[in-house]
N, C-alpha and C positions, 0 to 999 in steps of 0.2 A: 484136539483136546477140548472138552469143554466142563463139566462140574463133575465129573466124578474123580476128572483128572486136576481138576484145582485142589480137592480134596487130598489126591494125592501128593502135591506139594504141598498143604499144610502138612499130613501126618509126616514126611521127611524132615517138614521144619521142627517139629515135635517130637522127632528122633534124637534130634540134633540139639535139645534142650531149650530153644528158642518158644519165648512166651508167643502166643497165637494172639494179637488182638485184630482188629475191625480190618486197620491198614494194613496188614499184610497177609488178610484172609485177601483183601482186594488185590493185592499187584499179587497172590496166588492166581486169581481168576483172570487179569490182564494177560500172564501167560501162558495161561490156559485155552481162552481164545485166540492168541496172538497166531497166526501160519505163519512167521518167521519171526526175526529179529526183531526187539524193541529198545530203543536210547532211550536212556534216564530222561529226559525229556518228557517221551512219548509215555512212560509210564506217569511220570509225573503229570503230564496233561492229561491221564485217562481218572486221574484221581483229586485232582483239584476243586472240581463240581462235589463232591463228595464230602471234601473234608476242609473245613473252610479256615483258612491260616494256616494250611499245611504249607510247611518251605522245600524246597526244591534238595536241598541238604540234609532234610530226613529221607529224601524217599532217597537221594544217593548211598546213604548207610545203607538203609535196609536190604539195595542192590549188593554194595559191597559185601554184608554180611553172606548174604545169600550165599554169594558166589562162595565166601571163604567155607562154608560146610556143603558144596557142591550142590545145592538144589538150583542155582543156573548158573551161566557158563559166561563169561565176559570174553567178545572178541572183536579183533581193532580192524576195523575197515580203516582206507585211506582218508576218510572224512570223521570219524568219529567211531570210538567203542559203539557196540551194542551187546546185547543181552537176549537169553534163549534160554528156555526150559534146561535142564544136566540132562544126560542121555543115562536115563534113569534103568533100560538094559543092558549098559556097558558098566559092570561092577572093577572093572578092571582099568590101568591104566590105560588111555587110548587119546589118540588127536584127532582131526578131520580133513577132510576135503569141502569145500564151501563152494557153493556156486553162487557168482554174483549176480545173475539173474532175478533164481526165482528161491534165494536163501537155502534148498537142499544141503541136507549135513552128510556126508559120507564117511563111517567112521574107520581110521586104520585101523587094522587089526595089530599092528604092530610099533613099535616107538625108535623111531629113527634113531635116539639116542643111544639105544641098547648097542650100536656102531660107533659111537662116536669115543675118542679118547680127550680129555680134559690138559692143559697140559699142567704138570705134575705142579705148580706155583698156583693154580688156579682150581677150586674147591665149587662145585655146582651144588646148588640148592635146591634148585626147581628148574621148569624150562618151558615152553610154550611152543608149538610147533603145529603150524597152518598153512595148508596148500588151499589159494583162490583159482577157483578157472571157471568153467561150465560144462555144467553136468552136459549127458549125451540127450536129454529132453532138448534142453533149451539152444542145444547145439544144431541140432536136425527142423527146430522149429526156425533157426537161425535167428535167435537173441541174441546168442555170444557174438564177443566183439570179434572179428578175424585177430587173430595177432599170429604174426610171425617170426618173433625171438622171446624170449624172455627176459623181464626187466627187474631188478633187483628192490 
């Protein structure tokens, strides 16, 4: 991704009623360059030099916001959330496969929930649902860790 597609998360943001200014034309373009995942952090250090007083608590809204009209995606490694462009050709509901490697998002085409039964006391709102492994790149390159069960 680089500026025609920062572009294209502004106009989503713009879809979505959200005013355009300076800072969020910038974390548009932070992940726009990004080739995976970026921590509130890491967008926040990309934007600091830039805008000077900026606190770490606005650029978390503007993440949160984000996420909440889908222009990117929040998802929890074992060490901390991160954040990634929405999978802006998936209009439909869908989840992923993640490879801790080298970040590749694999999307399911399908929602494990469409199986699942609630039980009748209990009322589902939303739900989140993520498979970690390695892709078959980083598997063949022998990145991925060997494991041989799987851990909860």
């Amino acid at each position: 991704m680089k500026e025609r597609d920062a572009e294209l998360i502004v106009q989503s943001m713009t879809r979505h009623g959200l005013r355009i200014t300076e800072q969020r034309r910038t974390i548009a373009q932070l992940f726009a360059d990004a080739s995976g995942f970026l921590s509130a952090k890491e967008v926040y250090l990309g934007m600091i030099d830039k805008y000077n007083g900026l606190s770490f608590d606005t650029v978390y809204r503007n993440l949160r916001l984000l996420e909440e009209i889908g222009v990117i995606e929040q998802f929890q490694f074992e060490d901390s959330s991160r954040f990634r462009v929405g999978c802006f050709g998936h209009l439909h509901h869908h989840h992923h496969m993640i490879c801790l490697t080298c970040s590749r998002l694999i999307p399911l085409e399908y929602c494990p929930m469409d199986n699942f039964q609630a039980p009748d006391h209990f009322q589902i709102v939303k739900h989140k649902f993520e498979i970690y492994g390695y892709c078959d790149n980083c598997q063949q390159q022998g990145m991925g860790e060997a494991v041989d069960t799987m851990s909860a």
